[in-house]
VOBA-1610 file (N, C-alpha, C; in pm, whole numbers, padded with zeros to 5 digits, always signed):
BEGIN
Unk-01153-01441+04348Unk-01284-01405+04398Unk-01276-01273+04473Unk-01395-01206+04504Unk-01409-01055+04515Unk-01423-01053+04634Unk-01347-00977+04733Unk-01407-00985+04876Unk-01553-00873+04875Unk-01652-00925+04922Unk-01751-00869+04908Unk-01819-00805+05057Unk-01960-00642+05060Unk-01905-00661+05155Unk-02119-00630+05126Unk-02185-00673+05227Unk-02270-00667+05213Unk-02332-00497+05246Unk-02461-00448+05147Unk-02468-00301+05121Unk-02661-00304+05127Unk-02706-00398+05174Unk-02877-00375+05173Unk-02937-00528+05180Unk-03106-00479+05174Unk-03162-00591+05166Unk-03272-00580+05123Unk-03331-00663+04990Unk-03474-00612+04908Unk-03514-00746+04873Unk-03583-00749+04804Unk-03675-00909+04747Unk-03613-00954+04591Unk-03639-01104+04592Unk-03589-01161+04451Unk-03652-01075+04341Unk-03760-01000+04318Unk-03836-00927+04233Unk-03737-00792+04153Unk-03690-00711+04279Unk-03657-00628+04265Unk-03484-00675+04259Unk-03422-00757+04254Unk-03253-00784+04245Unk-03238-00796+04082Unk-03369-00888+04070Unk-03377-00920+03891Unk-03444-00839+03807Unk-03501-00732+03849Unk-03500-00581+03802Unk-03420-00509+03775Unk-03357-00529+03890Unk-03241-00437+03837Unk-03096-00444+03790Unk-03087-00604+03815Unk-02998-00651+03695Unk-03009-00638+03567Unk-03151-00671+03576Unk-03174-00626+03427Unk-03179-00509+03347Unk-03147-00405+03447Unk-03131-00322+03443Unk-02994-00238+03428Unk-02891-00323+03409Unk-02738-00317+03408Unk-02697-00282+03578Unk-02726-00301+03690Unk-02699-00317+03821Unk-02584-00387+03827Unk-02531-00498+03745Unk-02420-00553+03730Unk-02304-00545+03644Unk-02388-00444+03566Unk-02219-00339+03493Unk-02212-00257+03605Unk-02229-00171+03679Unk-02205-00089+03731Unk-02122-00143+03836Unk-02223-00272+03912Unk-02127-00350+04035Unk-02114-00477+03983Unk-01986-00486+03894Unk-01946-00623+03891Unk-01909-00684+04001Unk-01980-00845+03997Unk-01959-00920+04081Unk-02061-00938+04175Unk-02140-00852+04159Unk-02250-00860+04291Unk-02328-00942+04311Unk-02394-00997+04469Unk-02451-01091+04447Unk-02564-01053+04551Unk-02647-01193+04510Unk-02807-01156+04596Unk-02795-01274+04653Unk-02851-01286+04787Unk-02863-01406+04895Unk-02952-01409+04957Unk-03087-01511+04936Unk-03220-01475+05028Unk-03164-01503+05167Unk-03204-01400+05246Unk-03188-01417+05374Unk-03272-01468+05478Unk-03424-01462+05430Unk-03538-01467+05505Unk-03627-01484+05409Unk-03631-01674+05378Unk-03720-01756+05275Unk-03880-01721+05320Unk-03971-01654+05272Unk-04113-01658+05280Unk-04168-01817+05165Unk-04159-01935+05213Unk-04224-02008+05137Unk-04358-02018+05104Unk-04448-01939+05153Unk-04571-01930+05121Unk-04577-01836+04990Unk-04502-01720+05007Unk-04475-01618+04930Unk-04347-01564+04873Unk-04307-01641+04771Unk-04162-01659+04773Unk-04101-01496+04727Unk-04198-01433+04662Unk-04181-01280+04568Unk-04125-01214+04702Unk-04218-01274+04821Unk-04177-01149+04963Unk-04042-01197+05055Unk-03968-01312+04989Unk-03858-01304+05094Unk-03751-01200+05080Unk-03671-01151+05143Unk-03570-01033+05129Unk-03415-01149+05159Unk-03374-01043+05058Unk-03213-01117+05045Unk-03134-00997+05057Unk-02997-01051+05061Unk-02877-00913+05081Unk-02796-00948+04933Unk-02802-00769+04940Unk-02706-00745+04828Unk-02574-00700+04878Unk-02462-00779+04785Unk-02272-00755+04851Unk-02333-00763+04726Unk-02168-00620+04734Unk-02095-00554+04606Unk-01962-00574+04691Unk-01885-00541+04595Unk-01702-00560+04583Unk-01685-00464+04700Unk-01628-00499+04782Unk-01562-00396+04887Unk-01521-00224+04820Unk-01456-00270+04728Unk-01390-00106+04687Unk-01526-00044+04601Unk-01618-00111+04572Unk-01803-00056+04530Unk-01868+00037+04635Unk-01809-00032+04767Unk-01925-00050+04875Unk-01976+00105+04863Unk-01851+00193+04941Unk-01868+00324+04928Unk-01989+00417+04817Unk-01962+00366+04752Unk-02027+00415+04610Unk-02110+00409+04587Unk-02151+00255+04652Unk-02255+00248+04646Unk-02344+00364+04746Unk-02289+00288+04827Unk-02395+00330+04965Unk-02406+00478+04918Unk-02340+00565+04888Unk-02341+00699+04831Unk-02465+00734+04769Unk-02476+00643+04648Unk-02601+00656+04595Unk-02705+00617+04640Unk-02721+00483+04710Unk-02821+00471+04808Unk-02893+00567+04888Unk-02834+00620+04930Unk-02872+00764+05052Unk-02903+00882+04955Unk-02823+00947+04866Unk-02895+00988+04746Unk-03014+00988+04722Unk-03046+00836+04646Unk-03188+00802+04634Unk-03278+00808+04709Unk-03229+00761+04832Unk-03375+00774+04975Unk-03407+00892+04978Unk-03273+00982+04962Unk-03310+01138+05006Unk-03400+01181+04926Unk-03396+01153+04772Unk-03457+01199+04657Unk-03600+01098+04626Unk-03632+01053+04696Unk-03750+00926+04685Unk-03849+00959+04831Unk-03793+01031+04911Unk-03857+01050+05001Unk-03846+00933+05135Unk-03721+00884+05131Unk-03704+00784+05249Unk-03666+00637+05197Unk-03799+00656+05093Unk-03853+00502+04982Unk-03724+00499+04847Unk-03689+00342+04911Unk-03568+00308+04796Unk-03604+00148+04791Unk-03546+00097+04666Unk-03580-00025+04655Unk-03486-00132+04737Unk-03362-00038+04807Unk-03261-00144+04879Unk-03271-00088+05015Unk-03353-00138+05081Unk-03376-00092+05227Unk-03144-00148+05305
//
């Protein structure tokens, strides 16, 4: 198993977007964990995304990237 290290936090909507999106070729292993269940509104609870420790970097790289290039607005707060 992957030591994982946690890298954000967005909604079930957008994790299965972008898996589907190959998000999990890029970070094998990654996983999504609701963190904060909205049961009224389940689309709006936010979960954390962990990638593989030796990802993390890389990630986060592109993360900040994107905000920069999105104007702040990224889909992994």
């Amino acid at each position: 198993m992957a030591n994982l290290k946690d890298v954000g936090e967005t909604t079930p909507g957008i994790w299965s977007q972008i898996s589907q999106q190959g998000f999990l070729n890029d970070f094998p292993d990654a996983e999504f964990r609701i963190i904060k269940k909205n049961t009224r509104f389940p689309e709006l609870s936010v979960g954390v995304i962990s990638v593989r420790e030796e990802d993390a970097k890389r990630f986060l790289e592109i993360k900040k990237e994107q905000t920069k290039l999105n104007g702040g607005n990224w889909i992994i707060s």
